[in-house]
C-alpha positions in Angstrom: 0.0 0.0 0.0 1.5 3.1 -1.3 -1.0 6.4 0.6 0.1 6.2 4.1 -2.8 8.1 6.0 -0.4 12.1 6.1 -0.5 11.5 1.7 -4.1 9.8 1.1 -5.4 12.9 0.9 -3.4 14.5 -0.9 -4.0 15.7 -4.8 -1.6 15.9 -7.1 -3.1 18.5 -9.1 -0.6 18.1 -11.9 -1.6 14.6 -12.6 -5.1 15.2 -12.1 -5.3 18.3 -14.6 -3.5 15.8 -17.1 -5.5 13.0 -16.5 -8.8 15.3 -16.8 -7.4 16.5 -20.4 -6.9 12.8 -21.3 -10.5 12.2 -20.5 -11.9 14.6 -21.8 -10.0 14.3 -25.3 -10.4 10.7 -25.4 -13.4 11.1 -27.3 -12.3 13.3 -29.9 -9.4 11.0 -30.9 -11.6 7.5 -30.3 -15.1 7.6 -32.2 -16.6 4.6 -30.2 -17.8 6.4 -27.3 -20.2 3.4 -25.9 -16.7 1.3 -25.1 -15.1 4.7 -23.3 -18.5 5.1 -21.4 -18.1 1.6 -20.0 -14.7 2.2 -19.1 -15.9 5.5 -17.0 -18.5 3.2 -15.6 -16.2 0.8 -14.7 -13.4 3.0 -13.2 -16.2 4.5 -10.8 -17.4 0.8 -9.4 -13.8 0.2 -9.0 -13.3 3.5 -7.1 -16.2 2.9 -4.5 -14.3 -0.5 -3.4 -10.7 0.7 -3.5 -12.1 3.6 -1.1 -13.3 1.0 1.6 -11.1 -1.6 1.1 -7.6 0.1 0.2 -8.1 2.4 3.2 -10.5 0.9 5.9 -9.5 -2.4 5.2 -13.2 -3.8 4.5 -13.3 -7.0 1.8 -16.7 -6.8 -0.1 -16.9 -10.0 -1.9 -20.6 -9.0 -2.8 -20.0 -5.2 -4.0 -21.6 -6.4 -7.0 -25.2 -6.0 -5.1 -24.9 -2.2 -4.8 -24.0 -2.2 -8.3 -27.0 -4.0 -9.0 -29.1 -2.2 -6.7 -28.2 1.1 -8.4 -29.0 -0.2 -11.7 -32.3 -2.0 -10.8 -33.7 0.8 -8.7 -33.1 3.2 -11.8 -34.4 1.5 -14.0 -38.0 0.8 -11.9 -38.2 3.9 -10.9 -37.4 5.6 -14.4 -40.4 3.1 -15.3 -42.0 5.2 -12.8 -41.0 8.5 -13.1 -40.6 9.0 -16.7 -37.1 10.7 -16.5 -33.8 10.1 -14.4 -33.6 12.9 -12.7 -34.9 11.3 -9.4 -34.1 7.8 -10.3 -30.6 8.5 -10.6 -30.7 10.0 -6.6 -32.6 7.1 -5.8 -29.9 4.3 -7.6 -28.0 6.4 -4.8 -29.9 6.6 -1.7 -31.4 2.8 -2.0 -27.5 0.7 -1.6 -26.9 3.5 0.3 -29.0 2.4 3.5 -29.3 -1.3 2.5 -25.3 -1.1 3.0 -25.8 1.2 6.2 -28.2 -1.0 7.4 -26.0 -4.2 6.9 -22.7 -2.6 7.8 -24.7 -1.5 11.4 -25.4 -5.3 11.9 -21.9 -6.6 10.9 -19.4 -3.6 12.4 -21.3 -3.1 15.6 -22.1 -7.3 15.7 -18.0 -7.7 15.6 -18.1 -10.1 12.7 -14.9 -11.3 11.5 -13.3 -10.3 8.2 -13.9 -13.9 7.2 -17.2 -13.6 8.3 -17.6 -10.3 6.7 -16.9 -11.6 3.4 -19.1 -14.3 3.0 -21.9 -12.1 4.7 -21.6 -9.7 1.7 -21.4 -12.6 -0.4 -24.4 -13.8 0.5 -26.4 -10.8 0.0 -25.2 -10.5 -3.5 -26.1 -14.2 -3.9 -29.7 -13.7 -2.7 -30.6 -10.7 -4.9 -29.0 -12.3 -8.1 -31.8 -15.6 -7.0 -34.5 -13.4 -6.2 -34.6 -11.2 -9.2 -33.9 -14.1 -11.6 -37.0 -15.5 -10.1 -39.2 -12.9 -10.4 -40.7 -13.8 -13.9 -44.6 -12.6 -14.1 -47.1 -9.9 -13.9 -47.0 -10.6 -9.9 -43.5 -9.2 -9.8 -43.9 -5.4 -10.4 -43.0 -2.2 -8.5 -45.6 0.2 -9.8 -45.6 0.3 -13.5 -42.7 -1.6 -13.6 -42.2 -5.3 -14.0 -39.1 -7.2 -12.5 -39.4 -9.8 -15.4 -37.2 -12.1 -13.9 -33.9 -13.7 -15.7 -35.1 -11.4 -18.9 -34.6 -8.2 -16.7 -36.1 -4.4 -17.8 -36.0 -3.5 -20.7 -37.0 -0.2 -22.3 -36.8 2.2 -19.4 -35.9 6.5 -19.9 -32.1 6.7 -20.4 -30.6 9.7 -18.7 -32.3 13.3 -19.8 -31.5 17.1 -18.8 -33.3 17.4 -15.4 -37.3 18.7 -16.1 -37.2 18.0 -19.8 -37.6 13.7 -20.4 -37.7 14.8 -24.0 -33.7 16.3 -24.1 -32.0 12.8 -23.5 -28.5 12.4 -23.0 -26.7 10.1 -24.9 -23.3 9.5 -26.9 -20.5 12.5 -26.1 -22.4 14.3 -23.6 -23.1 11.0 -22.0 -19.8 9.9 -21.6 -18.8 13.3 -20.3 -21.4 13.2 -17.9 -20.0 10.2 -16.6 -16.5 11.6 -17.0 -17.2 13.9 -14.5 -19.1 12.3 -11.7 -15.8 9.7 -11.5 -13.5 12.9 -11.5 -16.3 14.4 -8.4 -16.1 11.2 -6.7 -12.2 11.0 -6.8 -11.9 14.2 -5.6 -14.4 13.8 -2.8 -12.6 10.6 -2.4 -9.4 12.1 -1.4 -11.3 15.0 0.6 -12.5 12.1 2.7 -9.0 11.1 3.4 -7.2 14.2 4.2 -9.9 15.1 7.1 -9.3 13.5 10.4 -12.1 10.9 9.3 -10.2 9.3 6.3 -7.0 9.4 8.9 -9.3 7.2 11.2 -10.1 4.4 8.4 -6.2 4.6 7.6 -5.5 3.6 11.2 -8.2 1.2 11.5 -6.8 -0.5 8.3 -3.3 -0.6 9.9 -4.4 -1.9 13.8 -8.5 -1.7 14.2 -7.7 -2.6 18.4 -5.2 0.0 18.9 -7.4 3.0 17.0 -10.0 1.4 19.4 -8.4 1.9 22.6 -7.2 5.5 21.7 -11.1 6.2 21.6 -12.3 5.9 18.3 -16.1 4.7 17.5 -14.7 2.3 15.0 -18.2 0.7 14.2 -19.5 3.5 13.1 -16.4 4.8 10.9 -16.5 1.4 9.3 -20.3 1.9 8.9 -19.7 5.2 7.4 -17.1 4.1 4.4 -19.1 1.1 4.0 -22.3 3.1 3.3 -20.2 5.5 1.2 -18.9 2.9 -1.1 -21.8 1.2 -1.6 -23.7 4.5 -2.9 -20.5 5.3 -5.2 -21.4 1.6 -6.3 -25.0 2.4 -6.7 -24.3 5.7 -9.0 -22.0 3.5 -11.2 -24.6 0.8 -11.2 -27.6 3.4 -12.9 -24.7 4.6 -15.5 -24.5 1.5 -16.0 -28.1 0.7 -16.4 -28.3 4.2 -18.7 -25.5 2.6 -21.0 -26.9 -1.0 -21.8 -30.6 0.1 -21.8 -31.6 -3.6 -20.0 -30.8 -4.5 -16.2 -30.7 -8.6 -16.0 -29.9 -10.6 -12.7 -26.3 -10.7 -14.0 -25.6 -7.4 -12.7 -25.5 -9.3 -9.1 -23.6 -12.6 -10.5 -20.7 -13.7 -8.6 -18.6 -12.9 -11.8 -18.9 -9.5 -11.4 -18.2 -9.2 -7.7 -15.0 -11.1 -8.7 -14.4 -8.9 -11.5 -14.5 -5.8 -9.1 -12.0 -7.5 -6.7 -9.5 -8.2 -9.6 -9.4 -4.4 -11.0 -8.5 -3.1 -7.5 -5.8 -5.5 -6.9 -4.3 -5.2 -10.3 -4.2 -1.6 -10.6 -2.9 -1.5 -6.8 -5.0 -1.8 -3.4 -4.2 1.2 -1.2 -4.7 3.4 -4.2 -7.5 5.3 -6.3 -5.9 5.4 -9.2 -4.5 2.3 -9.1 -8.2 0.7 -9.1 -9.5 3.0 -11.5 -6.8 2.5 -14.2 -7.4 -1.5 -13.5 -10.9 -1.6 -14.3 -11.4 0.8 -17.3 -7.9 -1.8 -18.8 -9.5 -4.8 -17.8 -12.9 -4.0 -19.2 -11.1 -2.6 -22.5 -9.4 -6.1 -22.3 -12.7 -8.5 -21.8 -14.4 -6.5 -25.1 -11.9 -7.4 -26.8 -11.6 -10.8 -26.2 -15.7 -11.1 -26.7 -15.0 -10.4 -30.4 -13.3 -14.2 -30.3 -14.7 -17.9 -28.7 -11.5 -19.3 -28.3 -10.5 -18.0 -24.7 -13.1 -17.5 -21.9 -13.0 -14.0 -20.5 -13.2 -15.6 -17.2 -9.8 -17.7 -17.9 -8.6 -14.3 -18.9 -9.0 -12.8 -15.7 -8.0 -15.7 -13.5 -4.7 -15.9 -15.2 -4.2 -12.3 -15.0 -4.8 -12.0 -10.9 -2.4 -15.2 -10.4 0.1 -13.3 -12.8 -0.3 -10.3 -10.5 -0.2 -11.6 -7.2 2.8 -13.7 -8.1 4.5 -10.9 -9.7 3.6 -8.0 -8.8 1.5 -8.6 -5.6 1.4 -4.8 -4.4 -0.4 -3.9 -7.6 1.0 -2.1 -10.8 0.4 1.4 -9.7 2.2 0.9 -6.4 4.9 -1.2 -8.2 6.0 1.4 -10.8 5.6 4.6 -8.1 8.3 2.3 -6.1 10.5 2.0 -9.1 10.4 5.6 -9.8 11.2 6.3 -6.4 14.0 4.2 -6.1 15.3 5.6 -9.8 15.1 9.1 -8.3 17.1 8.4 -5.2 19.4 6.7 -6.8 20.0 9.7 -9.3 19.9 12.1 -6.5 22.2 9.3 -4.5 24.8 10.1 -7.3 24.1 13.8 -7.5 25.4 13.7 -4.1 28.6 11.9 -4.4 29.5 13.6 -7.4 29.3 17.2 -5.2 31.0 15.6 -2.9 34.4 14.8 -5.0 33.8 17.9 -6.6 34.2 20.3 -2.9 37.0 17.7 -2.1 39.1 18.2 -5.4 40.6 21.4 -4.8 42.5 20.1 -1.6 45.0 18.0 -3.3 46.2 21.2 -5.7 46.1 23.5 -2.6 48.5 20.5 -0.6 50.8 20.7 -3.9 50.8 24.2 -3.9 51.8 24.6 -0.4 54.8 21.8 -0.8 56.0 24.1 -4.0 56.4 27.1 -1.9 57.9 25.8 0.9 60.9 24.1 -1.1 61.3 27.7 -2.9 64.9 28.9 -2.0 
């Protein structure tokens, strides 16, 4: 882990200006926006799990049911509403306080991380069976109907806020996208550089000890959890806005394990890291859907062995290392070669005094 708790907050505004100019050229110099969408999409479900993971220390094996969450309660409720202005704070608000409400039981229950995991694992596991078995007209919320395995099809994609009519699709889509995942980083690190996101370093690094200094660590737990999982939940509408359908797959165990793989390949203890990982392995698994000879899921096995063999700290942590030990070493040398340089002049000085000495 590479953002000890005095540099998780802090923005490199440099980088951050550079990588906003990337994004938001990306689609002038690449015409197929829908694949750059889904990579934004991506990057921000990856985000909301590096946040509590990388820095509280909290293993979701189930973030996939926030996901899910977000995309299903957008989609019934733009059934509903007609437009996405209050779906989209709903796909929020909804894994927001299923995941408060679960991370109350579990934090202040003091369940194990073991425990932990397969508790979130299970909750994933139960929405993916319920909505696949929700087939019928019984199954409806309002005007909308679950329609089991086959999803929702057909709901409002996103629109400009009062007018359903002005939707929001292609460029301005992806931009809009674009710039929620650049607000969420940012309030991301803001979290971290207040006393709060010091806390969840602390509790990452020794839980007892932040304890016993007199920290409610229950409810900071509860807090990041709840945080993440409405992070997950926005990424989960986008994503919902982007396919135009919401299956049961959006809860499968696949995707869960697909979330976990992008933050520790692009580098747990990192935002960045996670981010880079998931829009490169989501580039990577449309690319190998255009062929049948390789499973995707064979793919992405090999490529987390590869990682934690190799490089288990991540590949955003791994090359920040190397370029930190390249620039010691440089300034290492500097060093020595200002030190021969102030210690040249004595020898000729030495010389000089001998010379003058054995003058008659």
């Amino acid at each position: 882990m590479i953002d000890d708790a005095p540099s998780a907050g802090r923005i490199r505004w440099g980088w951050f200006v550079a990588w906003a100019i990337v994004m938001a050229v990306l689609p002038l110099v690449f015409d197929d926006t829908h694949t750059l969408s889904l990579m934004a999409i991506t990057s921000l479900a990856g985000l909301s799990l590096a946040l509590m993971w990388g820095y509280a220390g909290i293993l979701s094996f189930g973030h996939a049911a926030y996901f899910g969450l977000g995309a299903y309660t957008y989609a019934i409720a733009a059934v509903n509403f007609g437009e996405s202005t209050v779906p989209v704070l709903l796909s929020i608000l909804v894994p927001a306080l299923l995941a408060a409400a679960i991370g109350a039981m579990m934090f202040w229950g003091r369940i194990g991380d073991v425990y932990l995991g397969v508790i979130t694992l299970v909750v994933s596991l139960i929405l993916f069976k319920f909505m696949n078995a929700t087939a019928g007209d019984a199954y409806k919320i309002g005007d909308a109907r679950l329609g089991g395995f086959n999803g929702i099809p057909g709901f409002q994609i996103l629109n400009v806020p009062g007018d359903p009519a002005a939707q929001v699709f292609g460029v301005p889509f992806y931009y809009v996208i674009a710039t929620c995942l650049a607000l969420c980083y940012l309030l991301c690190r803001w979290i971290l550089s207040t006393a709060f996101g010091r806390t969840l370093v602390g509790i990452r690094e020794n839980e007892l000890r932040v304890e016993l200094l007199g920290y409610d660590v229950p409810a900071h737990k509860t807090a990041v959890f709840t945080i993440g999982a409405g992070m997950a939940g926005l990424s989960g509408a986008f994503f919902a806005m982007w396919a135009e359908i919401v299956t049961p797959g959006v809860f499968a165990l696949g995707m869960s394990a697909e979330m976990i793989v992008w933050v520790i390949a692009g580098g747990l203890g990192t935002l960045i890291g996670p981010m880079m990982g998931a829009a490169a392995l989501t580039l990577l698994k449309l690319m190998l859907g255009q062929q049948t000879v390789i499973d995707n899921s064979l793919v992405l096995g090999a490529i987390m062995v590869v990682v934690v063999l190799l490089i288990p700290k991540g590949i955003v942590p791994t090359v920040a290392g190397w370029r930190g030990r390249r620039e010691r070493s440089v300034a290492s040398r500097r060093g020595q070669a200002s030190g021969r340089k102030r210690r040249a002049p004595a020898p000729a000085a030495d010389a000089a005094g001998a010379g003058t000495g054995s003058a008659p």
